[in-house]
VOFISE-501087 format. One record per residue (C-alpha): residue number from 1; z, x, y. Coordinates in Angstrom, 2 decimals. Layout:
BEGIN
+-----+---------+---------+---------+
!  nr !      up !    east !   north !
+-----+---------+---------+---------+
! NUM !       Z !       X !       Y !
...
+-----+---------+---------+---------+
END
This chain:
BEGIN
+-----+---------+---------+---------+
!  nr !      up !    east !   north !
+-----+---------+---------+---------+
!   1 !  138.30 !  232.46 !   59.06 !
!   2 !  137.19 !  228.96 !   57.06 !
!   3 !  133.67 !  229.65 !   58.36 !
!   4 !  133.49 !  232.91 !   56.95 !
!   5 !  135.37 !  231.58 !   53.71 !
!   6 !  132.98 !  228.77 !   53.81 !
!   7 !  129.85 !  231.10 !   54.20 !
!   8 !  131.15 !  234.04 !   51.13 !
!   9 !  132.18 !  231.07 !   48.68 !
!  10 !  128.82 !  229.60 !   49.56 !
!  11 !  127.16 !  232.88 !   48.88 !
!  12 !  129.33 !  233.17 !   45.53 !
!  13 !  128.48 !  230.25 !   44.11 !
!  14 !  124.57 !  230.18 !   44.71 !
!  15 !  124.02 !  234.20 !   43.00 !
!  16 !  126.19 !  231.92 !   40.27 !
!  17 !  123.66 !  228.95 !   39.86 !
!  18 !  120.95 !  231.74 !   39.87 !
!  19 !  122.07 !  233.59 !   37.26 !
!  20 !  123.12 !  230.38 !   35.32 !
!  21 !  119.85 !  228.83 !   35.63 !
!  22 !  117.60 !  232.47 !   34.88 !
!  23 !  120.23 !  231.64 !   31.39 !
!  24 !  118.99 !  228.25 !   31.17 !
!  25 !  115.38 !  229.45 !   31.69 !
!  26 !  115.18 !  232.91 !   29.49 !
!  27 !  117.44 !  232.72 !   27.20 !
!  28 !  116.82 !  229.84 !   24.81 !
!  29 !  119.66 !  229.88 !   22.65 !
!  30 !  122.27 !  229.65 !   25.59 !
!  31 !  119.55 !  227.19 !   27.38 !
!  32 !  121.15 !  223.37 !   26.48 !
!  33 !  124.97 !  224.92 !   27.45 !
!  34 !  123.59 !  226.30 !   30.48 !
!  35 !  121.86 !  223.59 !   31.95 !
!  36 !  125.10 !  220.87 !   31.71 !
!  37 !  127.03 !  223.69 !   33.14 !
!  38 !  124.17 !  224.19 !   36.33 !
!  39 !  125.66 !  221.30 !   38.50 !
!  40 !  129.44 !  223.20 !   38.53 !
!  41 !  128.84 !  225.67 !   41.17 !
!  42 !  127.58 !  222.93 !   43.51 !
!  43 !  130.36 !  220.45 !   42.68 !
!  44 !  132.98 !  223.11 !   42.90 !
!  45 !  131.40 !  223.66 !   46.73 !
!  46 !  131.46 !  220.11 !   47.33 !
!  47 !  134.96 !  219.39 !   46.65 !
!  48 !  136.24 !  222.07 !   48.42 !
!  49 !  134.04 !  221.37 !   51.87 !
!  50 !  132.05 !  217.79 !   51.45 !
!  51 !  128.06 !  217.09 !   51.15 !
!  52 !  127.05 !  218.80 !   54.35 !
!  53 !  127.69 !  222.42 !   53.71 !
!  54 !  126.50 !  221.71 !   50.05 !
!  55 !  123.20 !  220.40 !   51.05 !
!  56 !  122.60 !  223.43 !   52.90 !
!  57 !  123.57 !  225.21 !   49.66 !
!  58 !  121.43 !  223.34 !   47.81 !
!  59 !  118.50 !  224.12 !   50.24 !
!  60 !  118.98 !  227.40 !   50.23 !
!  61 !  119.61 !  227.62 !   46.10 !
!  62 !  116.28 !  225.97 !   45.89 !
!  63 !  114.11 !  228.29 !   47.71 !
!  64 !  115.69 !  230.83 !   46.28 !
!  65 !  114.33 !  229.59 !   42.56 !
!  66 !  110.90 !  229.31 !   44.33 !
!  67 !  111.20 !  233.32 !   45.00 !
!  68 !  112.86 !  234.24 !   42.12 !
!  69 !  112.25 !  232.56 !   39.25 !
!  70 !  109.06 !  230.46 !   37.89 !
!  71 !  107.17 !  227.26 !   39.60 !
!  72 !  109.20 !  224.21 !   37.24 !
!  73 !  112.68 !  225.69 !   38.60 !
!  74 !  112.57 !  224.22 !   41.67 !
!  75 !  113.10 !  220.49 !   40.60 !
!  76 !  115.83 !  221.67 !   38.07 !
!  77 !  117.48 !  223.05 !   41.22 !
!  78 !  117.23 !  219.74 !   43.45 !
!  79 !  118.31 !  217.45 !   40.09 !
!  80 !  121.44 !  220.19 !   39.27 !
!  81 !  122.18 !  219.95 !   43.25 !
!  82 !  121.86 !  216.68 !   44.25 !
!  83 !  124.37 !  215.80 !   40.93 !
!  84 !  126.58 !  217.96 !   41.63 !
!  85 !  127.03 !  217.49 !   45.23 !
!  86 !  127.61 !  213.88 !   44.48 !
!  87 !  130.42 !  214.71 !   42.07 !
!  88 !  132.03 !  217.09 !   44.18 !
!  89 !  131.74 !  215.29 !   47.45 !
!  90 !  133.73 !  212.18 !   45.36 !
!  91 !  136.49 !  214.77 !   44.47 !
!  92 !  136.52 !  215.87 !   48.09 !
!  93 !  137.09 !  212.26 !   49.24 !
!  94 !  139.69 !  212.07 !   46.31 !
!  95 !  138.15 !  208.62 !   44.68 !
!  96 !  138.75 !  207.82 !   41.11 !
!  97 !  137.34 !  209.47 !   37.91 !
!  98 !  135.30 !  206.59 !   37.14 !
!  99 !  134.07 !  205.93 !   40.80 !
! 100 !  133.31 !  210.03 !   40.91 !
! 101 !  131.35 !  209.33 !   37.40 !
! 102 !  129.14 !  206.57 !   39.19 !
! 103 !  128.36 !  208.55 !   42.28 !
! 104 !  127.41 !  211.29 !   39.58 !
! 105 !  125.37 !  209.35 !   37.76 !
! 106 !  123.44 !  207.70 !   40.88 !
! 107 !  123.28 !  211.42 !   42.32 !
! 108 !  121.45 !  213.16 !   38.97 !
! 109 !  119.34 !  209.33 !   38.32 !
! 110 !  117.71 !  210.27 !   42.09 !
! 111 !  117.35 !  214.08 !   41.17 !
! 112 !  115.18 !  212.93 !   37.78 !
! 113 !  113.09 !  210.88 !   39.96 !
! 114 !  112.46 !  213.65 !   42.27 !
! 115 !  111.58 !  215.48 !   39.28 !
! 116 !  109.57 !  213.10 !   37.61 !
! 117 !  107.29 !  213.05 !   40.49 !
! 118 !  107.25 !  216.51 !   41.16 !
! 119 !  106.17 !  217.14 !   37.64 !
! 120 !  103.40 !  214.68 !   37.94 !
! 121 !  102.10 !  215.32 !   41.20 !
! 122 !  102.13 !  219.39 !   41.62 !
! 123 !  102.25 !  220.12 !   38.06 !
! 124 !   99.94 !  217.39 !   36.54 !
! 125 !  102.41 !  216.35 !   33.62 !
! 126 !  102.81 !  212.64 !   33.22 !
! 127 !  106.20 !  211.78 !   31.21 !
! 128 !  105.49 !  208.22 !   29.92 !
! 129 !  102.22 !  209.66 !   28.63 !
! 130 !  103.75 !  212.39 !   26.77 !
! 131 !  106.17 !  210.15 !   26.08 !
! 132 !  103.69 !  207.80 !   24.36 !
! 133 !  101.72 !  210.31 !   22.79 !
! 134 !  105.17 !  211.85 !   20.89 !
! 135 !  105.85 !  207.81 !   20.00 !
! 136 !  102.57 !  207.69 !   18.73 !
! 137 !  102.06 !  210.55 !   16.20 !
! 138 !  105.38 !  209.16 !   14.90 !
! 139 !  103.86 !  205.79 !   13.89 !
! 140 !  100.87 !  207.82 !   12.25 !
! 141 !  103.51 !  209.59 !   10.22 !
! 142 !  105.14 !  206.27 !    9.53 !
! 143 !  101.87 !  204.91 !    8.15 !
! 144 !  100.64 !  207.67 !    5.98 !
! 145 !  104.58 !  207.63 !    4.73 !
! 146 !  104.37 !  203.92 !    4.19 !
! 147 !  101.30 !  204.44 !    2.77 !
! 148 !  102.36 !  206.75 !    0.62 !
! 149 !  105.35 !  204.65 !   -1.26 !
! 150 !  102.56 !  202.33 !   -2.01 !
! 151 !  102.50 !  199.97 !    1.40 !
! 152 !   99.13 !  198.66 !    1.70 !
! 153 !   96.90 !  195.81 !    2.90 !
! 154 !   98.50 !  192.94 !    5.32 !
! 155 !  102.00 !  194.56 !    4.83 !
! 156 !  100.91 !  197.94 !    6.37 !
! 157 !   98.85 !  196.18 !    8.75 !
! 158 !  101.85 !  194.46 !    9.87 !
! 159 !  104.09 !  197.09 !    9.62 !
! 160 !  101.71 !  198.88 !   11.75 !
! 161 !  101.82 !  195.82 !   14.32 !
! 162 !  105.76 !  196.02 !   14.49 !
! 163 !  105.42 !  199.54 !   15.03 !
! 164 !  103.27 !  199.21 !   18.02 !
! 165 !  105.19 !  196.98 !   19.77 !
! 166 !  108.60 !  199.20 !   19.16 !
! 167 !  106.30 !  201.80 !   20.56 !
! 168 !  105.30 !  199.74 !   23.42 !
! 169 !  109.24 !  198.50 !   24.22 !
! 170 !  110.51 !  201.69 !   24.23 !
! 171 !  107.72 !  203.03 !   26.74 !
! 172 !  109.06 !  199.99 !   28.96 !
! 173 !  112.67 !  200.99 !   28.48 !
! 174 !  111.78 !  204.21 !   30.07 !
! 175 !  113.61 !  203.79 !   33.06 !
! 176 !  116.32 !  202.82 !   30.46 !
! 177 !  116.24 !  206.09 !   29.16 !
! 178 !  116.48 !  208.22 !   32.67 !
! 179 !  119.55 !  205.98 !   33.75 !
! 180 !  121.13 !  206.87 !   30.05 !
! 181 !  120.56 !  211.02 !   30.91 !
! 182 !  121.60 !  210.20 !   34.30 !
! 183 !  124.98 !  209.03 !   33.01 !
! 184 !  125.62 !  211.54 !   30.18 !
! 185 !  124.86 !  214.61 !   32.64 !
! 186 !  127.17 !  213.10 !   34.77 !
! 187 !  129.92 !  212.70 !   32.29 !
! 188 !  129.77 !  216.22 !   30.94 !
! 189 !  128.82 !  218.08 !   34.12 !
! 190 !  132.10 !  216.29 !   35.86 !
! 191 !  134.25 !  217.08 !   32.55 !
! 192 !  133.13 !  220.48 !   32.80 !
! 193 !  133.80 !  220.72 !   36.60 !
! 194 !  136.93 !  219.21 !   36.03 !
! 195 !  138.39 !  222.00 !   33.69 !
! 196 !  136.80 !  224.73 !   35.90 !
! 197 !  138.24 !  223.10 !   39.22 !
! 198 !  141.78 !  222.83 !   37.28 !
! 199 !  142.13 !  226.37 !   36.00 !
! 200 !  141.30 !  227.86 !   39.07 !
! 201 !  142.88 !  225.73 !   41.89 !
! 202 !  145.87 !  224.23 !   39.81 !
! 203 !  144.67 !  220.73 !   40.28 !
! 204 !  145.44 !  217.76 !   37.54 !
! 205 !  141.61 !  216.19 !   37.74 !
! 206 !  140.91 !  214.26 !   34.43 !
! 207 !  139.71 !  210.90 !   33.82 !
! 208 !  141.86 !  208.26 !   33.21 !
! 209 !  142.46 !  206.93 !   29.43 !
! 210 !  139.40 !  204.99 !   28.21 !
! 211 !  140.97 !  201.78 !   27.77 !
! 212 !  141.40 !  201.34 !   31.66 !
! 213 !  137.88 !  201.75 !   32.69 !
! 214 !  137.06 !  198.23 !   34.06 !
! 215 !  133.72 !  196.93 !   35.80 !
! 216 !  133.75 !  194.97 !   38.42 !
! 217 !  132.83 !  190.80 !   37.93 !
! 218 !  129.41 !  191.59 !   40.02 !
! 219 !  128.54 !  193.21 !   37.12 !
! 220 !  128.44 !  189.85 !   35.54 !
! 221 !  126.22 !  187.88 !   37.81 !
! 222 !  124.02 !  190.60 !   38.17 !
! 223 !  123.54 !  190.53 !   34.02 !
! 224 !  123.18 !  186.51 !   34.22 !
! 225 !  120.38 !  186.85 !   36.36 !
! 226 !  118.37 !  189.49 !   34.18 !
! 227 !  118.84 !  187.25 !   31.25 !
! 228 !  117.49 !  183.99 !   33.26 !
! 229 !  114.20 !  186.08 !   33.85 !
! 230 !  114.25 !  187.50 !   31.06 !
! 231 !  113.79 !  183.76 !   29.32 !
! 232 !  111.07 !  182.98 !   31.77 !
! 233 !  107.64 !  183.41 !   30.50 !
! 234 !  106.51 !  186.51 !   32.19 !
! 235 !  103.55 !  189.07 !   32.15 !
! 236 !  104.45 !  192.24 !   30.46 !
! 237 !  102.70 !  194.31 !   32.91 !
! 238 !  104.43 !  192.72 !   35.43 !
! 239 !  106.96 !  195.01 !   37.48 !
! 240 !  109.05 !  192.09 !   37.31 !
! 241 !  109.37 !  191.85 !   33.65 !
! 242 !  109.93 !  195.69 !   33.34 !
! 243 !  112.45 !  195.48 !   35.75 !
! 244 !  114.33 !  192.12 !   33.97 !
! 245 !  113.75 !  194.49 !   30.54 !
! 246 !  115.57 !  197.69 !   32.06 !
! 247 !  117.98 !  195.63 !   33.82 !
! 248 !  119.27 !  193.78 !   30.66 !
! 249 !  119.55 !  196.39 !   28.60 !
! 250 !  121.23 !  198.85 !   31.34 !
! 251 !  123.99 !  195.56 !   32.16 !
! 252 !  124.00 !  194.97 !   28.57 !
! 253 !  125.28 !  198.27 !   28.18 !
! 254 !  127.73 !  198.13 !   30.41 !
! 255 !  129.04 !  195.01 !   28.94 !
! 256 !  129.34 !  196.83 !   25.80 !
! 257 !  131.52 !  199.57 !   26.99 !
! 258 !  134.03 !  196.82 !   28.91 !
! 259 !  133.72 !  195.34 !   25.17 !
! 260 !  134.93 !  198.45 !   24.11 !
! 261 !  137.13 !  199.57 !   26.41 !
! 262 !  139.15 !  195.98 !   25.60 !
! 263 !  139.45 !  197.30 !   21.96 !
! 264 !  141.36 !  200.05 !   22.95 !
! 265 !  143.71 !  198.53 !   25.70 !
! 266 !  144.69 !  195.81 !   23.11 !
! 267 !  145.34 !  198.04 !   20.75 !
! 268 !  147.70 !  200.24 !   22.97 !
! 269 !  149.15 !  197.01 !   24.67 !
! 270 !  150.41 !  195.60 !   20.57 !
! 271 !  151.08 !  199.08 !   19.77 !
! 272 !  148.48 !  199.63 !   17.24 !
! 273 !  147.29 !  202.92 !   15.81 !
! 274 !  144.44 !  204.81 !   17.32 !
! 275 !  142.29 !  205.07 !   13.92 !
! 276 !  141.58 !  201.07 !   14.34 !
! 277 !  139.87 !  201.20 !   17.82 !
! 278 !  138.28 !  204.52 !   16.58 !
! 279 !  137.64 !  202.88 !   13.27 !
! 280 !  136.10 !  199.58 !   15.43 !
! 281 !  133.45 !  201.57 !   17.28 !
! 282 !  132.35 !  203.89 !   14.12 !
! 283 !  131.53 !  199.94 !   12.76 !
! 284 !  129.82 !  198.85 !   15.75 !
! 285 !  127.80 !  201.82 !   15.36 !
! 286 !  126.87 !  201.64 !   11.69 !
! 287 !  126.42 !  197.56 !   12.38 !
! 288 !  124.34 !  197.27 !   15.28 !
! 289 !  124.52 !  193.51 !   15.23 !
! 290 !  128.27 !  193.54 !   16.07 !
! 291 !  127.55 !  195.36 !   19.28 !
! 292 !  126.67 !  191.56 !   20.42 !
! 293 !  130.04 !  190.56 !   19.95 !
! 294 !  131.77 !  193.59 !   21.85 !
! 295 !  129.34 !  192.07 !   24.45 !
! 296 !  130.41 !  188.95 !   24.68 !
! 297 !  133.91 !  190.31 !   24.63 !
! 298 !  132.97 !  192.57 !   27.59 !
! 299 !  132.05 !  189.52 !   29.14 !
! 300 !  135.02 !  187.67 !   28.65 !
! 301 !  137.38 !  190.75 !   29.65 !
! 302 !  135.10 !  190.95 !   32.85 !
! 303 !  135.29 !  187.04 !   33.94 !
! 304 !  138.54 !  186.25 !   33.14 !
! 305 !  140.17 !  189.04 !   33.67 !
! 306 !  142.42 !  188.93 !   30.13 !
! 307 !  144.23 !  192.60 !   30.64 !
! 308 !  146.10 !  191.25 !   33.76 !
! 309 !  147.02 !  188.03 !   32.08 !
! 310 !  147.99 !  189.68 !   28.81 !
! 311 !  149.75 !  192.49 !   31.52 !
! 312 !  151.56 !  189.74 !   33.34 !
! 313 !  152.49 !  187.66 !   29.91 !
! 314 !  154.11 !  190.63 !   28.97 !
! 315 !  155.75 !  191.39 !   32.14 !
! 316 !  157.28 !  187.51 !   31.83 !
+-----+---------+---------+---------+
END
């Protein structure tokens, strides 16, 4: 009786991600809500019955999109897959929200590799050069617009200088920028999955309040070290300054979001409204510069752990 559950739920749930992702494919205005909602059917599967049975899903869900639909489907249906089976397969082992959200996030990083390099290789399409080509008919429109309000000479050659190195940091920040999607298809595909796996098996999955999400003091050590290489005098084509670039902006990041979590536990622990932590991060956003001090507040919150002194103060 499971088996055969196991095998028609299985069934269900694949003609599901097929007709979701012929959506996602052919009908453009439904295309950016289909494609966060693609990794449900496979985390749904996973939570229910682990990895295993999903990977076979997975296999089979992905030659079916070689049969059925057109030639760039195929990686959509390994990235969708592999996410989702490492969101459900967290729910299945019943860790927490957060944990689930890092397993997601590792799970759909791997699947944008895969299609990275599937892209490249079978399909001759090189990201970082389309990438830098976009970045670089920007800057032409930023120098005919600069030119335009009169910019001329050494200031618009220097403008133009700045421009190219922006240009050039952001095309090394590119694994920055997969990690980023990785996380925020994560996040919404496990949201999603989460309201989907409530209404129809009566569970309570939601992530915990915002304030509690805490990193662990590795986290720390592993930043420290980025930001000793990064003060080291080091080739820029060098993998290893590429990877000390990604690496401090990716922990500095993370930092940032302790920082921020902080705000919102100490305003809960002293009983303060919501609007000021709300109000704090509009500011940080609007004032970049302040996002340095949320980091070093991340920092502290990480290192010396202030929520379970201030928790244990109280408790005295």
């Amino acid at each position: 009786m499971n088996q055969s559950k196991r095998l028609t739920d299985g069934a269900l749930l694949t003609a599901i991600f097929m007709v979701l992702l012929l959506v996602a494919v052919f009908v453009p205005v439904l295309s950016i809500f289909a494609m966060f909602v693609l990794p449900v059917p496979f985390v749904i599967y996973a939570s229910r019955y682990n990895w295993k049975p999903t990977l076979v899903m997975m296999v089979v869900a992905a030659l079916l999109t070689t049969l059925f639909a057109v030639t760039f489907t195929l990686p959509i249906a390994i990235l969708m897959g592999f996410g989702g089976l490492m969101i459900g397969s967290a729910i299945y082992q019943n860790v927490s929200a957060y944990e689930t959200w890092a397993r997601g996030t590792f799970g759909f990083i791997v699947g944008l590799l895969f299609v990275f390099v599937y892209t490249q290789v079978l399909l001759d399409i090189n990201w970082i050069e389309e990438f830098e080509a976009t970045l670089g008919e920007s800057m032409q429109m930023s120098a005919e617009l600069l030119e335009q309000f009169g910019v001329e000479g050494q200031q618009l050659e220097e403008a133009s200088s700045l421009l190219e190195e922006q240009v050039g940091l952001l095309t090394d920040l590119f694994p920055v920028g997969l990690a980023i999607a990785g996380v925020v298809l994560a996040f919404i595909s496990q949201w999603l999955s989460f309201k989907v796996i409530n209404r129809i098996e009566r569970k309570q999955l939601q992530f915990p309040p915002f304030r509690k999400l805490q990193f662990p003091v590795s986290v720390i050590w592993i930043y420290l070290v980025a930001l000793v290489f990064s003060l080291m005098e080091l080739d820029p084509d060098n993998i290893l300054y590429l990877g000390t670039q990604n690496l401090l902006v990716i922990t500095g990041l993370v930092m940032s979001l302790q920082g921020i979590s902080f705000i919102f536990f100490y305003a809960h622990h002293k009983n303060i409204s919501k609007a000021v932590p709300i109000l704090s991060v509009v500011l940080i956003i609007i004032f970049a510069p302040l996002l340095y001090l949320v980091r070093i507040l991340g920092i502290i919150d990480i290192g010396f752990r202030l929520r379970d002194r201030m928790t244990d103060n109280n408790e005295k």
